[in-house]
DRENMI-995847 format. One record per residue (C-alpha): z, x, y negated. Coordinates in steps of 0.5 Angstrom, whole numbers, plus 2048, in hexadecimal, padded with zeros to 3 digits. Each point is the difference from the previous one (the first is absolute). Layout:
# DRENMI-995847
Z / X / Y
...
This chain:
# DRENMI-995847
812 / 7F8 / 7E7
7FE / 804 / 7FB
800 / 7FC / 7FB
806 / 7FD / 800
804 / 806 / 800
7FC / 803 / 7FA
802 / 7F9 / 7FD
808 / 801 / 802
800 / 808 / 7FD
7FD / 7FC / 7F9
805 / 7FC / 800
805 / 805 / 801
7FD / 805 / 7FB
800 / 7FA / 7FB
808 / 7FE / 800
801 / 807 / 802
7FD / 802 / 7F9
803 / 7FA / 7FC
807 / 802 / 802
7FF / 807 / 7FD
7FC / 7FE / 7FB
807 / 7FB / 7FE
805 / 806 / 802
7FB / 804 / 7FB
801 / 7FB / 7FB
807 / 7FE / 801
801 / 808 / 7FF
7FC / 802 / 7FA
804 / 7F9 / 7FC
806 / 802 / 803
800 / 806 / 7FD
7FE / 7FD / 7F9
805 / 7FB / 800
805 / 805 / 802
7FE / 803 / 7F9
801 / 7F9 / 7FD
806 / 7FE / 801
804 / 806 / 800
7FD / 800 / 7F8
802 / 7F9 / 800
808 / 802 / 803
800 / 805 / 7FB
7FE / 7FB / 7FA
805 / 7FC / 803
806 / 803 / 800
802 / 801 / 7F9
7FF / 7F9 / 7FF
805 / 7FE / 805
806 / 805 / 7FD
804 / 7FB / 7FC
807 / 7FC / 800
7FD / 7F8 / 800
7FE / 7FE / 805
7FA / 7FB / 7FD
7FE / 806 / 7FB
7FF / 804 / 807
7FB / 7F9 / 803
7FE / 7FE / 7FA
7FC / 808 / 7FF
7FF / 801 / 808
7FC / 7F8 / 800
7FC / 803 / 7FA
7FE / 806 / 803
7FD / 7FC / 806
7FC / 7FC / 7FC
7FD / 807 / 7FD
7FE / 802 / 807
7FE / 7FA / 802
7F9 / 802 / 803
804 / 804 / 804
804 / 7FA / 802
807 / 804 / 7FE
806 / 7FD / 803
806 / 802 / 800
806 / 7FE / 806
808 / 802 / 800
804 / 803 / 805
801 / 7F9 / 804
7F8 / 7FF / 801
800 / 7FA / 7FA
7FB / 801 / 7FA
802 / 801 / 7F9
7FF / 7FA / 7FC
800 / 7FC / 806
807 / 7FD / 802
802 / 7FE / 807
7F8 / 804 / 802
802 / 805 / 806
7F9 / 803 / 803
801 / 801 / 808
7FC / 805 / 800
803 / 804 / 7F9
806 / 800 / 805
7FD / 802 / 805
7FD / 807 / 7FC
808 / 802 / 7FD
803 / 7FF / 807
7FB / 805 / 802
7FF / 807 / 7FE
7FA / 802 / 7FE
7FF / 801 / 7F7
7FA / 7FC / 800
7FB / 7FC / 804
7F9 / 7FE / 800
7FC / 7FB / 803
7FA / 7FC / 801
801 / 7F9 / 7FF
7F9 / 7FA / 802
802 / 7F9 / 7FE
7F9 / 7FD / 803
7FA / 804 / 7FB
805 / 804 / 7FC
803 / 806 / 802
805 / 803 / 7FC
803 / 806 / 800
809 / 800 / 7FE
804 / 805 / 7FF
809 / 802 / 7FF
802 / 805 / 7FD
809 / 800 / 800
803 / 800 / 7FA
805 / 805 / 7FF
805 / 802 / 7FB
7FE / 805 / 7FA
804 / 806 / 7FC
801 / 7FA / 7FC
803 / 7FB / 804
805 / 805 / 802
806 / 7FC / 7FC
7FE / 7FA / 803
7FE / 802 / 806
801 / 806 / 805
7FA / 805 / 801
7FA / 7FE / 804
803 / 7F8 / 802
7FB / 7FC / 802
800 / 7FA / 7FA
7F9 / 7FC / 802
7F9 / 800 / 803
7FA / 801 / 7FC
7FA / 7FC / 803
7F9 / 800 / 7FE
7F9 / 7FD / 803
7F8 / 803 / 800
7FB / 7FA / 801
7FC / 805 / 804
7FB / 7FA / 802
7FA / 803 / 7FC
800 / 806 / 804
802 / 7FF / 807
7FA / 7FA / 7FF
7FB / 805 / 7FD
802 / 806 / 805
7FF / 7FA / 806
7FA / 7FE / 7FD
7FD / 807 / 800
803 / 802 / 807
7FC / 7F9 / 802
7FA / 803 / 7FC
800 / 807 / 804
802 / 7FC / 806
7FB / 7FC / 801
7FA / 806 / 7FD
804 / 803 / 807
7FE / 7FC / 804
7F9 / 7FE / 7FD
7FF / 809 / 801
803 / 7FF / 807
7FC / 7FA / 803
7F9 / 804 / 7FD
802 / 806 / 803
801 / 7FD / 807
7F9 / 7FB / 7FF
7FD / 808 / 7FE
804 / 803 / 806
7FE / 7FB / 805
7F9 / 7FF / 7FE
7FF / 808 / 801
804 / 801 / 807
7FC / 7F9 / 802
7FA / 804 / 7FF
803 / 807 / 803
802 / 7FD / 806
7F9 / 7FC / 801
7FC / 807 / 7FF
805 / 803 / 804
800 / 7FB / 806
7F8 / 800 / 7FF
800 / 807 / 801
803 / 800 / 806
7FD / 7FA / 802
7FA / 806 / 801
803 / 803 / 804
805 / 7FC / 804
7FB / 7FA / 802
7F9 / 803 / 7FF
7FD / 7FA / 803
802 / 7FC / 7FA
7FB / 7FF / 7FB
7FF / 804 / 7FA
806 / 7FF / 7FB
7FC / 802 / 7FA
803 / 807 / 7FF
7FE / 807 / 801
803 / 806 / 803
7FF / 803 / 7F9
803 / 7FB / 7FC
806 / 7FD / 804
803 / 806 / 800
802 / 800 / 7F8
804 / 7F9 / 801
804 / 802 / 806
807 / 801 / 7FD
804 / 807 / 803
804 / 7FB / 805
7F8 / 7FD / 802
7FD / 806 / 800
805 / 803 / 805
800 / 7FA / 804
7F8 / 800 / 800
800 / 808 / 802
804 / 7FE / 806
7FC / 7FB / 802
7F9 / 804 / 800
803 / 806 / 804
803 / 7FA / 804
7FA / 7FC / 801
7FB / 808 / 801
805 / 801 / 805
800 / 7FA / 803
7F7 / 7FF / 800
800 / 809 / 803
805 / 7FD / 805
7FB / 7FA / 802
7FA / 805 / 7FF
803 / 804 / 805
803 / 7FB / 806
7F9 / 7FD / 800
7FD / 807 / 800
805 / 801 / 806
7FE / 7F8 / 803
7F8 / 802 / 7FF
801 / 806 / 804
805 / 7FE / 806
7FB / 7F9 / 800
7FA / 805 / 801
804 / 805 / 805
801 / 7F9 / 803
7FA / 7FE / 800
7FD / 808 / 802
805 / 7FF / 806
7FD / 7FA / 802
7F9 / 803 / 800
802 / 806 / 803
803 / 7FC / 806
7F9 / 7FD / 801
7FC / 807 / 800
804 / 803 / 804
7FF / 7FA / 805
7F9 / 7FE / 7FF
7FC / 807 / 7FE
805 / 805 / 804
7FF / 7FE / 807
7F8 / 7FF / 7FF
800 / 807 / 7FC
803 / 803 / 807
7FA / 7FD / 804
7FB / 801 / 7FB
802 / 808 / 800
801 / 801 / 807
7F8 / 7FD / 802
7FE / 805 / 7FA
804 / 806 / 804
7FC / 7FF / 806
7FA / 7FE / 7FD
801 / 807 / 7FC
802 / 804 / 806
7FA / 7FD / 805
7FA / 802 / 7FA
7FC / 806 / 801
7FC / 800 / 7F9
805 / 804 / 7FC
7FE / 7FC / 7FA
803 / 7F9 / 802
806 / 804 / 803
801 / 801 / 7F9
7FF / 7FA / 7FD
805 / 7FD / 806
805 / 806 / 7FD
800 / 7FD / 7F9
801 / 7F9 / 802
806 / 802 / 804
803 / 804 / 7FA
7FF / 7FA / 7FC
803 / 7FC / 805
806 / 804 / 800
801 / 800 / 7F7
7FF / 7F8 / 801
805 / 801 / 805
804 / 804 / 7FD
800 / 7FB / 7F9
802 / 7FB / 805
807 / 803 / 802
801 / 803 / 7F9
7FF / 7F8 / 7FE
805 / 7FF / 806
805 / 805 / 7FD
800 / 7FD / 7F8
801 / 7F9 / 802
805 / 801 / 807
803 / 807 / 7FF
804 / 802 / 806
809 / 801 / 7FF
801 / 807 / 7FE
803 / 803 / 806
804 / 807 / 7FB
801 / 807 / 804
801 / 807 / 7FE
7F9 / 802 / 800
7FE / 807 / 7FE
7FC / 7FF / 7F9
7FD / 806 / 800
7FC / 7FF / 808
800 / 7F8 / 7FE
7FC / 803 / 7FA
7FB / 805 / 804
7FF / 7FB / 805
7FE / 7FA / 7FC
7FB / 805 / 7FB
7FD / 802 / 808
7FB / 7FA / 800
7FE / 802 / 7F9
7FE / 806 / 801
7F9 / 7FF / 803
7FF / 7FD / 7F8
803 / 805 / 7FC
7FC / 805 / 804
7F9 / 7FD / 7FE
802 / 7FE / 7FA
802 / 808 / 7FD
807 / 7FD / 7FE
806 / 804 / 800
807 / 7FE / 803
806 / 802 / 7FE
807 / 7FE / 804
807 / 801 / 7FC
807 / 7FF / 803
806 / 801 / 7FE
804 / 807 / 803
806 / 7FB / 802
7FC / 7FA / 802
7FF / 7FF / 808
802 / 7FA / 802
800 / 7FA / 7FC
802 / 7F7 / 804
7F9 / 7FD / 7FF
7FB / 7FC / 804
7FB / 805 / 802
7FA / 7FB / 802
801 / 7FD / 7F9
801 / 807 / 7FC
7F9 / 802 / 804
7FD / 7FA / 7FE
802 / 800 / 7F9
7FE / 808 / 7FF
7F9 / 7FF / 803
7FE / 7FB / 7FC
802 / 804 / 7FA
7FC / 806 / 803
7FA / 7FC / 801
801 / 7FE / 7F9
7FF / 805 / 7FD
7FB / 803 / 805
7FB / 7FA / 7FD
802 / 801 / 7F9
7FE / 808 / 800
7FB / 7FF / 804
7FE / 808 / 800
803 / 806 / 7FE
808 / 800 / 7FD
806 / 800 / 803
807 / 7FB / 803
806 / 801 / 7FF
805 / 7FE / 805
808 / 801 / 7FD
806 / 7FD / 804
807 / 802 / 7FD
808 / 7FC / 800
804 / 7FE / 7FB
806 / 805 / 7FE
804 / 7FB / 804
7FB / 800 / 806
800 / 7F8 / 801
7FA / 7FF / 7FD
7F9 / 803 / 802
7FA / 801 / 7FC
7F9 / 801 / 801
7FA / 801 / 7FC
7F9 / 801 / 801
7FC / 804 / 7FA
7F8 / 7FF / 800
7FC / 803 / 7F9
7FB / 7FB / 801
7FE / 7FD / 7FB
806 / 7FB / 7FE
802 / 7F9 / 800
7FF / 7FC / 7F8
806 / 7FD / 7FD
7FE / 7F9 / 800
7FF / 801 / 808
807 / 802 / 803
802 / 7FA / 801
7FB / 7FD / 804
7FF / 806 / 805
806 / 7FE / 805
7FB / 7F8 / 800
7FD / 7FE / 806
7F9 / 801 / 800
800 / 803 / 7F9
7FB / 807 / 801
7FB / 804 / 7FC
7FD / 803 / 806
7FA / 7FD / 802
801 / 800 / 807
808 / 7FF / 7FF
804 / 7FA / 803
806 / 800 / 7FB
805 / 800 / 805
802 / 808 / 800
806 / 7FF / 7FB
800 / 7FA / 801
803 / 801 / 807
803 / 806 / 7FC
804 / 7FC / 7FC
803 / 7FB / 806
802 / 806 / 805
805 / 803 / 7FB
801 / 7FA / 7FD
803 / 7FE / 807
803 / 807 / 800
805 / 7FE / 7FB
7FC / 805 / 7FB
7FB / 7FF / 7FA
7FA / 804 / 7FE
7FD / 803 / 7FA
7FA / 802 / 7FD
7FF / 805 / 7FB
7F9 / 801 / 7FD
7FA / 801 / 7FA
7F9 / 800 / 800
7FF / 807 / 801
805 / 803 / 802
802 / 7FD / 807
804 / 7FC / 804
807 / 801 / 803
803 / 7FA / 804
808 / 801 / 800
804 / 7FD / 806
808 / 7FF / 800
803 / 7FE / 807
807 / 7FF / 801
805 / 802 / 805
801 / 7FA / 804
807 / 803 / 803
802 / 802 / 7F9
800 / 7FA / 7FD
803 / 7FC / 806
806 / 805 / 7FE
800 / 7FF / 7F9
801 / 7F9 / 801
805 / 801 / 805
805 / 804 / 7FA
7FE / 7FB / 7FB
803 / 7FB / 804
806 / 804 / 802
801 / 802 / 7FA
């Protein structure tokens, strides 16, 4: 489609420029003829000042042999030639039935092209005893042979033409052989990041990156943040898979224990209560003690293990946080005491109930208490803060420890089933942390660095305010 258009606008500059260039010639000789005629009519006219008719022709008929390279001819007011009887030119005529003073026009008999002139012939101070003033007595005509220069203006223009054409088609191979190799780079360099699979294209990161035209380059630009978007959102998806696989898989196993353990577990410690409360020697009294407590921390794993992979639908009431706070902290004073760890409970003057689930909130405050119970260890202090939002529909609760703090590159896998530093832990604390305010509508945070403690943030919303939200927004 190109080609012929290119060919077709060729063709249009070609015999566009060629009117020109004749009206320029035609233009330029006009001018010069003009000036030669008028001299001629002015030679002309003391010859034709006489009273014999046949010593007037005689002199006019030598005046045109004079100026035969001008091809001088010399016509009456009827149009006939002087010296030509019974000879009247049509077109002659024509010139001095009009008004125009003088014509010039080109004039093509095959390969010859010619230029001709009129000029009206009008009577002089010297005519006037014979004529009136300014009466028309005749037409002066004359002929350029103009063929030379309109062949070698054709001729170089055809030159110039053809050199044109030659510039143009070395340009577009030039043009084309460029583009072909921009656009394959530009395709190569996408093909890295579009189709990774493919096999390699020969060209690097570095160096694909000079041959990309601005257009490619944009284009390229949007399709690796397109295609980096696309792979963190496949990483992430298949992230959540894994995890809802594991979840699944964790929920399946947790059934299992809860069925084949936990009623095994129950018969287990009841036979070693009583074999306990039957023994007089006080050290197997003990040892039967010890076995119980470890009967109860496995029984104990298993409900936590029960909670994370089933947790209980949130049943939310106005709960006073600040009792809720006291009675979940009860059954871990017994450890802080022995351990020498300072508490410290904070709640806002303004806060006094708050919509919540507070077998869920106890669960989750618990562990995070006996979190950080474990990581001081001895000597320190913990933290409990409870304040809402300026609005009052969300509620926060923080627990601080200034134990010895969580690395960065291990935040976010402290939430991980079964993930644990402690050599007797189980990894389902925060795990089930995680689910209970997940379940909750809520989200937790943690704050922490090495050294300088750890502080777990949890955000819980108001279920009744979010239903009234809701229902303005519909309205509205």
């Amino acid at each position: 489609m190109v080609v012929p258009v290119h060919i077709m606008a060729f063709a249009l500059l070609f015999f566009g420029t060629m009117r020109v260039v004749e009206l320029e010639i035609l233009r330029a000789h006009s001018l010069d003829a003009h000036h030669l005629l008028e001299e001629a009519v002015k030679e002309l006219h003391p010859l034709m000042v006489g009273h014999e008719k046949a010593e007037i022709l005689h002199a006019v008929g030598e005046f045109a042999d004079a100026h035969k390279l001008l091809d001088l001819r010399i016509f009456g007011k009827t149009g006939t030639e002087i010296g030509v009887l019974n000879r009247t030119n049509p077109e002659i005529a024509a010139f001095l039935a009009g008004e125009k003073e003088e014509l010039f026009r080109f004039d093509r008999d095959g390969e010859k092209v010619s230029m001709i002139g009129m000029h009206r012939l009008r009577s002089a101070d010297a005519c006037v005893e014979c004529h009136p003033p300014a009466q028309i007595l005749g037409v002066a005509t004359m002929r350029l042979d103009l063929t030379d220069q309109m062949g070698a203006a054709h001729g170089s223009l055809r030159r110039n033409l053809v050199l044109l054409i030659a510039g143009w088609a070395l340009l577009v191979g030039v043009v084309n052989v460029c583009l072909g190799s921009i656009t394959r780079r530009s395709l190569a360099r996408m093909q890295l990041y579009a189709l990774p699979e493919e096999p390699d294209t020969g060209f690097s990161d570095e160096d694909s990156g000079l041959f990309l035209d601005p257009v490619s380059t944009e284009l390229f630009e949007s399709l690796r943040s397109l295609k980096e978007d696309q792979r963190s959102r496949e990483a992430e998806v298949n992230g959540r898979l894994r995890r809802a696989e594991h979840l699944a898989s964790l929920g399946q196993l947790a059934a299992g224990l809860a069925h084949e353990i936990k009623n095994p577990l129950a018969g287990i410690r009841g036979v070693t209560e009583i074999l306990r409360d039957e023994c007089e020697d006080e050290s197997q009294r003990n040892l039967f003690e010890q076995i119980v407590i470890e009967l109860d921390r496995v029984n104990r794993t298993i409900h936590s293990l029960l909670g994370f992979a089933r947790p209980s639908v949130p049943k939310r009431v106005p709960t006073d946080v600040r009792a809720l706070i006291e009675d979940s902290v009860h059954l871990v004073r017994p450890n802080l005491r022995k351990q020498d760890i300072k508490l410290e409970i904070d709640v806002a003057p303004n806060l006094e109930t708050f919509r919540l689930d507070p077998t869920h909130i106890r669960h989750v405050l618990v562990n995070l208490v006996t979190n950080s119970v474990d990581a001081i260890e001895n000597g320190g202090k913990i933290s409990i803060r409870a304040f809402t939002s300026s609005d009052g529909n969300e509620l926060f609760l923080s627990v601080s420890d200034d134990g010895p703090g969580i690395a960065a590159n291990l935040h976010g896998k402290v939430f991980d089933p079964f993930f644990t530093t402690k050599f007797t832990g189980t990894g389902l604390g925060l795990a089930v942390v995680s689910s209970l305010v997940a379940r909750n509508g809520g989200v937790i945070e943690l704050m922490s660095e090495p050294a300088r403690g750890t502080t777990f943030i949890v955000l819980l919303p108001d279920d009744e305010a979010e239903v009234e939200s809701t229902i303005s927004e519909t309205r509205g």
